[in-house]
Structure formats: structure tokens, C-alpha cells
MIDOSE-1310 file (N, C-alpha, C; in nm, 2 decimals, decimal comma, always signed):
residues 178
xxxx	-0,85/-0,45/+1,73/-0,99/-0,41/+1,71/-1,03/-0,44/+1,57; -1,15/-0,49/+1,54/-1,17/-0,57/+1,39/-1,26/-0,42/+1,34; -1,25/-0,39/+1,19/-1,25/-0,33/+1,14/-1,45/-0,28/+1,11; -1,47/-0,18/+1,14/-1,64/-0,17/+1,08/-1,68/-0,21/+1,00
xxxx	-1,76/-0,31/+0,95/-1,79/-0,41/+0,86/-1,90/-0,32/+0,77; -1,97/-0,23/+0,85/-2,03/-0,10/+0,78/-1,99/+0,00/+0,67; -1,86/-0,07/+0,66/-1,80/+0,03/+0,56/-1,83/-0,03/+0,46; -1,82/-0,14/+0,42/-1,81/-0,19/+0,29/-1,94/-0,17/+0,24
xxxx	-1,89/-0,08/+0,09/-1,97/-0,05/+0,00/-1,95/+0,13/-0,02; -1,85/+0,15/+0,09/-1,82/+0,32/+0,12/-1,77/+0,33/+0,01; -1,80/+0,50/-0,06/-1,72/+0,57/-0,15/-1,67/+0,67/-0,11; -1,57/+0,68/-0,15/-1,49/+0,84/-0,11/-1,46/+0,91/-0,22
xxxx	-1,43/+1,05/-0,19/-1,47/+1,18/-0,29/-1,33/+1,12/-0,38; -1,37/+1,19/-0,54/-1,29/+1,16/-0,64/-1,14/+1,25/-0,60; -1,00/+1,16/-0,62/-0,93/+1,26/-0,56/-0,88/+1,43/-0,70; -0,79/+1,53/-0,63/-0,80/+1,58/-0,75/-0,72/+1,52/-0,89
xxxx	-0,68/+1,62/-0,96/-0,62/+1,55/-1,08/-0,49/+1,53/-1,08; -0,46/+1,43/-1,15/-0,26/+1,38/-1,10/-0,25/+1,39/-1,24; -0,14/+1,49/-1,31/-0,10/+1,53/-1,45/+0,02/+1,38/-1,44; +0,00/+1,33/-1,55/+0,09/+1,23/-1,62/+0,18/+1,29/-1,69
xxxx	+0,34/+1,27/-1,63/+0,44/+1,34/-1,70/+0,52/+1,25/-1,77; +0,58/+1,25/-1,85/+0,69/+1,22/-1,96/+0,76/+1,12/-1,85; +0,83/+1,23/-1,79/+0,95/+1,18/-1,71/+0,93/+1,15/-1,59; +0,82/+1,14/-1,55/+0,74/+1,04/-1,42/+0,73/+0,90/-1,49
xxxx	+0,70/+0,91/-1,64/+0,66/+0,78/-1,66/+0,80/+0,66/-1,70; +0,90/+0,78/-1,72/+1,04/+0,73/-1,79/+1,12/+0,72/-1,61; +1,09/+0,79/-1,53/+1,16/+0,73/-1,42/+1,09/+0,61/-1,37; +0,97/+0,64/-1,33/+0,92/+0,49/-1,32/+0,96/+0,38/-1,39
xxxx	+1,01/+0,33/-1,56/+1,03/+0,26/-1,62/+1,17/+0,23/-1,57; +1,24/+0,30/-1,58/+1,44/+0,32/-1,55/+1,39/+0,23/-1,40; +1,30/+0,30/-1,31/+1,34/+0,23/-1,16/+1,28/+0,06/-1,15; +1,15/+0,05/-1,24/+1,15/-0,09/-1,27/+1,25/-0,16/-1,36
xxxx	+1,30/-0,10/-1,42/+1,42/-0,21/-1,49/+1,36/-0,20/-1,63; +1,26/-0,14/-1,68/+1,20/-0,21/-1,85/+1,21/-0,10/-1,91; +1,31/-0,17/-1,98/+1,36/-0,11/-2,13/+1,29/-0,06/-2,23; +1,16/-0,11/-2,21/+1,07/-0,07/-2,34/+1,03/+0,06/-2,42
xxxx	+1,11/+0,10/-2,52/+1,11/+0,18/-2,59/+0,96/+0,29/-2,60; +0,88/+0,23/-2,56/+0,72/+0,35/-2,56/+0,70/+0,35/-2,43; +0,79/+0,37/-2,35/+0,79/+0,42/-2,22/+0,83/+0,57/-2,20; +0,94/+0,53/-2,31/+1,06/+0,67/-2,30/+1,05/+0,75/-2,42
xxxx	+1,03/+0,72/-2,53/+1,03/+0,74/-2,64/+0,91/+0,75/-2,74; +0,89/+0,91/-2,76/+0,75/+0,92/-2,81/+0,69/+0,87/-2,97; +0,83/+0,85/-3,02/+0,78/+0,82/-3,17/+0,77/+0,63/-3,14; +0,85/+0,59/-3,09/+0,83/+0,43/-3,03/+0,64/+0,39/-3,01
xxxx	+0,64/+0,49/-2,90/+0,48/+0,48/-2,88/+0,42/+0,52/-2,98; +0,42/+0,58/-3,10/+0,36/+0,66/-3,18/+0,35/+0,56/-3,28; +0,48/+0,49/-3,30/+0,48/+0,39/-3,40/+0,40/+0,28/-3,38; +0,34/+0,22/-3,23/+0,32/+0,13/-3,20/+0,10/+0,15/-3,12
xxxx	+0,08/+0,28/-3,16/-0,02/+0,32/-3,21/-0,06/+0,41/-3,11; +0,01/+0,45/-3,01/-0,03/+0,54/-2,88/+0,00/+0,67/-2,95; -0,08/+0,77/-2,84/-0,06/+0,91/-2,89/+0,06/+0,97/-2,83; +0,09/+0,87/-2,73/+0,26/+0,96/-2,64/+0,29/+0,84/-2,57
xxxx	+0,41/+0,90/-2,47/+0,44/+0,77/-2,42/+0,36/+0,69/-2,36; +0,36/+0,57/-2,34/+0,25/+0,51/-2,20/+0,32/+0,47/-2,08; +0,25/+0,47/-1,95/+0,32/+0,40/-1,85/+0,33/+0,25/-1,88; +0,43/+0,21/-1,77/+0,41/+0,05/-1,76/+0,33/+0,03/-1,62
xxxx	+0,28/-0,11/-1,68/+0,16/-0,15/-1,63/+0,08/-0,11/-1,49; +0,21/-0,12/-1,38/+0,22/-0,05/-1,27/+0,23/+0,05/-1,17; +0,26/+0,16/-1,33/+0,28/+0,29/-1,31/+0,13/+0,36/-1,15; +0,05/+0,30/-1,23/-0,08/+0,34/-1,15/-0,08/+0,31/-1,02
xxxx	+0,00/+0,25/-0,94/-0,01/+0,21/-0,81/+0,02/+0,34/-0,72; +0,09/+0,41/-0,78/+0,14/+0,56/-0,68/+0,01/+0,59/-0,71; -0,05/+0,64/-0,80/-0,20/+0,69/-0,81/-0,30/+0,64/-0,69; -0,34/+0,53/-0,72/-0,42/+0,46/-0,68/-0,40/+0,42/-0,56
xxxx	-0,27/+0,43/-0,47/-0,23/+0,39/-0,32/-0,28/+0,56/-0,25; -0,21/+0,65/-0,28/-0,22/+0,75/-0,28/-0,37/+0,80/-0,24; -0,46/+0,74/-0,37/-0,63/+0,77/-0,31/-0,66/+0,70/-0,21; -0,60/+0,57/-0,20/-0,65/+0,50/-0,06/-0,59/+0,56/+0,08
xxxx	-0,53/+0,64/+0,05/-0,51/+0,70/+0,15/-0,64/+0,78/+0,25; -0,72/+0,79/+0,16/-0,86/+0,89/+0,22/-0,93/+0,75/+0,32; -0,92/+0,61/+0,27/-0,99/+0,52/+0,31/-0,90/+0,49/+0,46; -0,74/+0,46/+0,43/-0,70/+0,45/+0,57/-0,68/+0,59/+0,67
xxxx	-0,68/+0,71/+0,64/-0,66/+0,73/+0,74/-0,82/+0,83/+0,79; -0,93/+0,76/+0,74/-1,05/+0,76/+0,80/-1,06/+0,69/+0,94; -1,07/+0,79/+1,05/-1,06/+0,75/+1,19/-1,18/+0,64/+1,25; -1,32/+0,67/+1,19/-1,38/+0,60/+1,18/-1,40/+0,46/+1,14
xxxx	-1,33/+0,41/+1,08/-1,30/+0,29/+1,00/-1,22/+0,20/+1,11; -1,14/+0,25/+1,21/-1,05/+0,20/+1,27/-0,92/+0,11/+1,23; -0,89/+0,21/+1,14/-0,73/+0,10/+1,09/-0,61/+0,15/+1,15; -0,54/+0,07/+1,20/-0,43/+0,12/+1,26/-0,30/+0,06/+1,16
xxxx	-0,30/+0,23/+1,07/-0,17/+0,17/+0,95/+0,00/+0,17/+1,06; -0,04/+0,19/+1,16/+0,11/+0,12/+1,18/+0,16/-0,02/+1,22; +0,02/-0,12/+1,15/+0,01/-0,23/+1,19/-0,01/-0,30/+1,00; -0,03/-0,20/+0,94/-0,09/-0,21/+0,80/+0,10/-0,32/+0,72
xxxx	+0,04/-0,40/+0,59/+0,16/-0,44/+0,54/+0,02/-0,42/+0,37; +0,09/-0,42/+0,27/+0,05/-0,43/+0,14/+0,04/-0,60/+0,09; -0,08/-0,67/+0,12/-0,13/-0,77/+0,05/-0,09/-0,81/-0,08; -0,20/-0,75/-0,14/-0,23/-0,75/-0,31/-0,23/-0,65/-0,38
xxxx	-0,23/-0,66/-0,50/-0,28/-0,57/-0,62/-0,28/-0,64/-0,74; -0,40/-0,56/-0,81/-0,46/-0,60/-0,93/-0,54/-0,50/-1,00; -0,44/-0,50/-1,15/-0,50/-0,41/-1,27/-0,62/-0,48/-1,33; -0,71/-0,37/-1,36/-0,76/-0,41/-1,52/-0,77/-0,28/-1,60
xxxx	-0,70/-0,29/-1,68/-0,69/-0,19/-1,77/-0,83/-0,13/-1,92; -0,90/-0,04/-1,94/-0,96/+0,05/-2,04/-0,84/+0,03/-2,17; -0,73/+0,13/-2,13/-0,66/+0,16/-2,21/-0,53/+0,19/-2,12; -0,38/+0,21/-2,19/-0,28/+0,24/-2,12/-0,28/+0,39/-2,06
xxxx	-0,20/+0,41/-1,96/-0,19/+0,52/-1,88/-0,10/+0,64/-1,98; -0,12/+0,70/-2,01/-0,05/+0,77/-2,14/-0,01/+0,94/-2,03; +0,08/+0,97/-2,12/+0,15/+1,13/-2,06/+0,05/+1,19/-2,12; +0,07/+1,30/-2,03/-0,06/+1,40/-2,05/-0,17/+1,39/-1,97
xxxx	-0,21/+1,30/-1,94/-0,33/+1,22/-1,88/-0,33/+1,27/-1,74; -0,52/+1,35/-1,70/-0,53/+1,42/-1,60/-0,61/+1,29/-1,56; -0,55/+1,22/-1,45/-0,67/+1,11/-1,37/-0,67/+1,17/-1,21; -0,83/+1,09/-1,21/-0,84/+1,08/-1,07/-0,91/+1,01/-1,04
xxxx	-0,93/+0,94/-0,93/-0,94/+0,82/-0,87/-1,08/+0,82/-0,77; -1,16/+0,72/-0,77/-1,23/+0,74/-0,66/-1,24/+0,60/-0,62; -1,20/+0,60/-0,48/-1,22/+0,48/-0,38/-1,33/+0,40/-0,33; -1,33/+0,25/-0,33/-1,46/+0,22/-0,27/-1,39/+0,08/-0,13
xxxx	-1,44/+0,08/-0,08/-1,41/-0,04/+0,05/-1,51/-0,12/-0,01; -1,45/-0,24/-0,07/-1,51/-0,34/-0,13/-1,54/-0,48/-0,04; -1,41/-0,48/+0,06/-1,46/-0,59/+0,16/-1,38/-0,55/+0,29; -1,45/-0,62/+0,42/-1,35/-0,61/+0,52/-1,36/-0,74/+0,57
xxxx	-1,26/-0,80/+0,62/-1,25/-0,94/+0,69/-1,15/-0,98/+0,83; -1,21/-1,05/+0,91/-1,07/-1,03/+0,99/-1,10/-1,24/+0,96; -0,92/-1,24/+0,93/-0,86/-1,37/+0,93/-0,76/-1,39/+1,02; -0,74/-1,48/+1,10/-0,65/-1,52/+1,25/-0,61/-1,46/+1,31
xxxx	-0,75/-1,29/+1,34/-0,68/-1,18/+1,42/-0,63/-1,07/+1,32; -0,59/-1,08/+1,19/-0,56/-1,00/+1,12/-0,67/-0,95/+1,02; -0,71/-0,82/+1,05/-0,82/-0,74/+0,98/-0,70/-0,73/+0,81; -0,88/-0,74/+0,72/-0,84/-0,75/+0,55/-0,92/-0,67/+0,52
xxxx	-0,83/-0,56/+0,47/-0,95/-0,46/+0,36/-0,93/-0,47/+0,23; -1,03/-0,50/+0,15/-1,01/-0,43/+0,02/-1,07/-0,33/-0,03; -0,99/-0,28/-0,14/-1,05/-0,09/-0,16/-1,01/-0,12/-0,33; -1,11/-0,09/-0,36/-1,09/-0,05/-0,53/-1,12/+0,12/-0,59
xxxx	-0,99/+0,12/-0,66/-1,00/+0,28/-0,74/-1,00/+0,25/-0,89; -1,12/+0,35/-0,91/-1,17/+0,36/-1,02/-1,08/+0,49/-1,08; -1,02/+0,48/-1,18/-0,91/+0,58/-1,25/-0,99/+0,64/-1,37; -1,02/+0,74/-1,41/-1,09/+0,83/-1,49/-1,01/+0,92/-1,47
xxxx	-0,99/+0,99/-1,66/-0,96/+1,13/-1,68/-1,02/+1,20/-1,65; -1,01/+1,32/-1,65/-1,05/+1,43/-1,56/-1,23/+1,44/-1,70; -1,24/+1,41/-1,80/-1,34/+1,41/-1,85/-1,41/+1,32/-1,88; -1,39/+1,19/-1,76/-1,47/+1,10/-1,70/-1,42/+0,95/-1,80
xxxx	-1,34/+0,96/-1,90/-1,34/+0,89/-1,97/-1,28/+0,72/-1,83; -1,27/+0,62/-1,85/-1,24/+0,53/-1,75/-1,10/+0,44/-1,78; -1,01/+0,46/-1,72/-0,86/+0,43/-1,75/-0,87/+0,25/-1,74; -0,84/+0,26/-1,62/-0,81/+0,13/-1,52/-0,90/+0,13/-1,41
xxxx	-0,92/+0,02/-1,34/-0,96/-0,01/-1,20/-0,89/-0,12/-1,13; -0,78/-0,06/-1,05/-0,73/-0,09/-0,92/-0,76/-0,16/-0,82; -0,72/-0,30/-0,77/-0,73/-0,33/-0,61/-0,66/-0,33/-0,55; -0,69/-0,31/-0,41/-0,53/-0,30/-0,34/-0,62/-0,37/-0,24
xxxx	-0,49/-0,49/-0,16/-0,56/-0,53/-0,06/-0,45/-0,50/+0,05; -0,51/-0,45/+0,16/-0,38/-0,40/+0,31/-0,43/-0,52/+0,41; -0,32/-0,55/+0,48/-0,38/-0,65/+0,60/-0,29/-0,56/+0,75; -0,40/-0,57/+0,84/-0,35/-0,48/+0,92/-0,32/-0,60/+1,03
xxxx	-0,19/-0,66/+1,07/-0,20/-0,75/+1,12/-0,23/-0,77/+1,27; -0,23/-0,83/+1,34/-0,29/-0,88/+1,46/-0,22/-0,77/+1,59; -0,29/-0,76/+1,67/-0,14/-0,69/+1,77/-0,10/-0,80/+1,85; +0,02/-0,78/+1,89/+0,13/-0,86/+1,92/+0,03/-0,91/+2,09
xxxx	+0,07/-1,01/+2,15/-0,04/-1,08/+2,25/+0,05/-1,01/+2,39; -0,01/-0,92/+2,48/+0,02/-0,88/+2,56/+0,10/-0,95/+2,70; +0,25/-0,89/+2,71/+0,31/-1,01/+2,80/+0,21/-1,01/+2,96; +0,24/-1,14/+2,98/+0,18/-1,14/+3,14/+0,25/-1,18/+3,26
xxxx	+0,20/-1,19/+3,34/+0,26/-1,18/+3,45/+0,34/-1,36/+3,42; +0,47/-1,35/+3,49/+0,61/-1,46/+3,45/+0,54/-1,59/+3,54; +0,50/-1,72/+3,57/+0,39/-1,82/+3,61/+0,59/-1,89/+3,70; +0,52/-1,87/+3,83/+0,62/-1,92/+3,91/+0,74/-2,01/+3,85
xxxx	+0,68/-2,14/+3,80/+0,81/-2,23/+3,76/+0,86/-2,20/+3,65; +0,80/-2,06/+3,53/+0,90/-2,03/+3,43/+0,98/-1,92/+3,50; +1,01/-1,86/+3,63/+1,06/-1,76/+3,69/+1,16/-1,82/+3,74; +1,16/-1,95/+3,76/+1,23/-2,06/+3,85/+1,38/-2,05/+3,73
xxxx	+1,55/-2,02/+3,82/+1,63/-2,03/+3,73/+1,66/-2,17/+3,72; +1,76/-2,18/+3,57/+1,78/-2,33/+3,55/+1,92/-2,37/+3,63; +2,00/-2,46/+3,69/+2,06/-2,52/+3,79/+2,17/-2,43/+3,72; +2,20/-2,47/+3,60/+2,33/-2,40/+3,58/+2,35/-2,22/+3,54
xxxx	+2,22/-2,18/+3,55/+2,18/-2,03/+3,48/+2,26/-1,97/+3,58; +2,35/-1,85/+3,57/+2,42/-1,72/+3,55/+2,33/-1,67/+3,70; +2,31/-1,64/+3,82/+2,22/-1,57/+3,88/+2,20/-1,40/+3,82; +2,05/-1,37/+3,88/+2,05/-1,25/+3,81/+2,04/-1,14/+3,91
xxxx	+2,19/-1,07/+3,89/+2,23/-0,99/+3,97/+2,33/-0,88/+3,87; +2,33/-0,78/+3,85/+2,42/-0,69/+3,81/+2,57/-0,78/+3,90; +2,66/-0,74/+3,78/+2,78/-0,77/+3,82/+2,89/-0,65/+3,89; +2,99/-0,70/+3,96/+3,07/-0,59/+4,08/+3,14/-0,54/+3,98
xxxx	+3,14/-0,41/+4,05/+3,22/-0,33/+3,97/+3,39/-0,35/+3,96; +3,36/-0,29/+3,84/+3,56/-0,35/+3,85/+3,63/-0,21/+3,93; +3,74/-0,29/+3,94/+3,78/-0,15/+4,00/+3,93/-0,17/+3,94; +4,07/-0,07/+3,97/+4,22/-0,06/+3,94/+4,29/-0,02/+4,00
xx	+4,37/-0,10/+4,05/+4,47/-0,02/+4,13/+4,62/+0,03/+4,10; +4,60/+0,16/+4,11/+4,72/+0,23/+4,03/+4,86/+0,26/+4,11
């Protein structure tokens, strides 16, 4: 079913506030692999002009997926995320995501498209501190792909076996004699 095209331009409520921790942003770095010393290390960041650690770049997608959550599982919209896969994403950054930082996000349905059966949404989150200041803004694009084409009824000559095919019959039981 292709997606209400009426949505686009929808806002959804700001979510509440996600506290930026130390060691959210130091496990996120460890699980991406980057070493970078103002990830983990607050005098690193301090030296290099930040007030605490910062995330890396991507840190914000748990954020920012998270709020789109209000947009998919809006019943109205008709998305069926168990058909959903993760497209895209794209930052633009204000400034870096720093510890301490109360953000929250508000969602917009920026486009809906259906391409060869497969519905395309895009949703952009707008990331602000809790005292409106503006972090980043987020795209995410989900493609909810096609459903699979309903089998039909088997057309006589593909039902037809091939000369040498196996007939289809359950096979005789074995039996033993003791």
C-alpha cells in the first residue's frame, strides 16, 4: 500500500530530552573503532577547544532514529516497518554533540515516494538543546520495500513433471526385521 502523500510537510512533537553522557559517547567511539582522543578524554577535547568530550560524527543517529520512531509507528501514515530497511543518512552539523548536552529532536516527513513498488520516506530531525540552541539536522531515509508478489494458482504445464523427475509421492516406510 503506497504511503499518504499528505504527510509530507508533517511535524511531530519535540521528543523529550536525551542527557549526553561521557561514557555513551566513549562507548560509541570504542564500538566504532576511532581512537580519537576528544572522544574519551576531556583535557584532549579541552585542548582542542571543546568544553568536554564530543561525540563522533554519528553519535546522533541513536538520537535521531529513535525520534523517527513517532513518524513510523504513526498508524495513519501506513508504514509497514516490518518491511522497512535503512536507506540513507546525512549530518549537518551547528556544532559538535558534546557530554552534558540535553537534546531533543523534532521530526518532519520531508518526502514520500513510491519507486518500483517500494515506498521512500524521508524524515528530518532537527536536534536542539533543551534551550533551543540548534545542534545538527538529521536525514534519514527508510524504504519500505515492496511485498513479496502473491503465489498463484501452479498453470497446468508448469504442474506437468519432467520425464526424469522423482514422482511426488511420500516414500514407503521402511520397516526391520528382527
Amino acid at each position: 500500500m503506497a504511503l499518504d502523500q499528505s504527510f509530507v510537510g508533517r511535524s511531530y512533537p519535540p521528543t523529550d530530552p536525551y542527557e549526553v553522557g561521557r561514557e555513551k559517547i566513549r562507548e560509541f567511539a570504542v564500538a566504532v573503532g576511532d581512537e580519537n582522543p576528544v572522544y574519551t578524554d576531556p583535557d584532549a577535547a579541552k585542548a582542542f577547544g571543546h568544553l568536554d568530550v564530543i561525540a563522533p560524527p554519528t553519535f546522533v543517529f541513536a538520537i535521531t532514529f529513535a525520534a523517527a520512531g513517532l513518524v513510523v509507528e504513526d498508524p495513519a501514515l501506513g508504514l509497514d516497518y516490518s518491511r522497512v530497511v535503512h536507506g540513507d543518512q546525512k549530518f549537518a552539523y551547528t556544532r559538535p554533540v558534546r557530554a552534558g548536552d540535553r537534546l531533543t529532536v523534532t521530526s518532519t516527513i520531508e518526502s514520500v515516494k513510491s519507486l518500483a513498488g517500494n515506498d521512500v520516506i524521508d524524515i528530518r530531525g532537527e536536534v536542539h538543546t533543551e534551550s533551543g540552541e540548534h545542534v545538527v539536522t538529521a536525514w534519514t531515509k527508510l524504504v519500505s520495500r515492496a511485498p513479496e508478489p502473491a503465489a498463484g494458482p501452479i498453470a497446468p504445464a508448469a504442474a506437468a513433471q519432467a520425464p526424469d523427475a522423482a514422482p511426488d509421492v511420500a516414500p514407503a516406510p521402511v520397516t526391520e526385521e528382527v
